[in-house]
N, C-alpha and C positions, 0 to 999 in steps of 0.2 A: 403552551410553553414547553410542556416535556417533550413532543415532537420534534422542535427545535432542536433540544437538545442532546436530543435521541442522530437527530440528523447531522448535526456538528460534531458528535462524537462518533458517529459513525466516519465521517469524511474526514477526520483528522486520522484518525487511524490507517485511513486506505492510501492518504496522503504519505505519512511516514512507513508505511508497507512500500509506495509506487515506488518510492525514491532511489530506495538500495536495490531493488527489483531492474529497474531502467540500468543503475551504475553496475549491475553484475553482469548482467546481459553484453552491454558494451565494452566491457572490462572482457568477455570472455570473446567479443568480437574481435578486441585489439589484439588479443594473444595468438587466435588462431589466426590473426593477419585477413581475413574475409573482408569483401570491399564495401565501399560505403553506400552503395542502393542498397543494403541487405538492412541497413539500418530503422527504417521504417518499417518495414514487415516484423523484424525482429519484437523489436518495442511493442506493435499494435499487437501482435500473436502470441508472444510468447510472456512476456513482461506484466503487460495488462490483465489476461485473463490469471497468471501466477498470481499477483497482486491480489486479485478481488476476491479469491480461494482463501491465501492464506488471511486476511484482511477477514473476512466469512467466519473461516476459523478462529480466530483470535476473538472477533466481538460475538459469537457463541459461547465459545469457553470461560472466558474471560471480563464480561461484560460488567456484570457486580464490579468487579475489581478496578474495571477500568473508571463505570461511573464515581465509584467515591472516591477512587484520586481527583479525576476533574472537579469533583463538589468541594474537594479538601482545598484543591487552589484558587476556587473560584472566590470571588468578593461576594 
């Protein structure tokens, strides 16, 4: 059961890391005007491996902190 939960809170995390990660990257696409095949590599290379880093980072440092919030709202 802790592994579960260990893996759930892991993957929520990386989840709400991917998301702003993917929106900054295309966000910085649209600005410099770069065309839309660059989209793909973008995301897979640069977004994804940022993501899983800072993602890394966060449930290292912060991992205590994170599980008892999720215990606090769990039923």
């Amino acid at each position: 059961m802790e592994l579960i939960f260990s893996v759930s809170v892991a993957m929520t995390v990386f989840a709400v890391v991917l998301l702003p990660c993917i929106i900054l990257c295309l966000g910085v696409l649209l600005v410099l005007g770069i065309d839309d095949r660059f989209v793909n590599p973008v995301v897979a290379y640069v977004a994804f491996p940022e993501a899983v880093v800072i993602s890394g980072y966060l449930l290292l440092r912060y991992w205590r902190q994170i599980t008892e919030f999720v215990r606090s709202i769990s039923p």
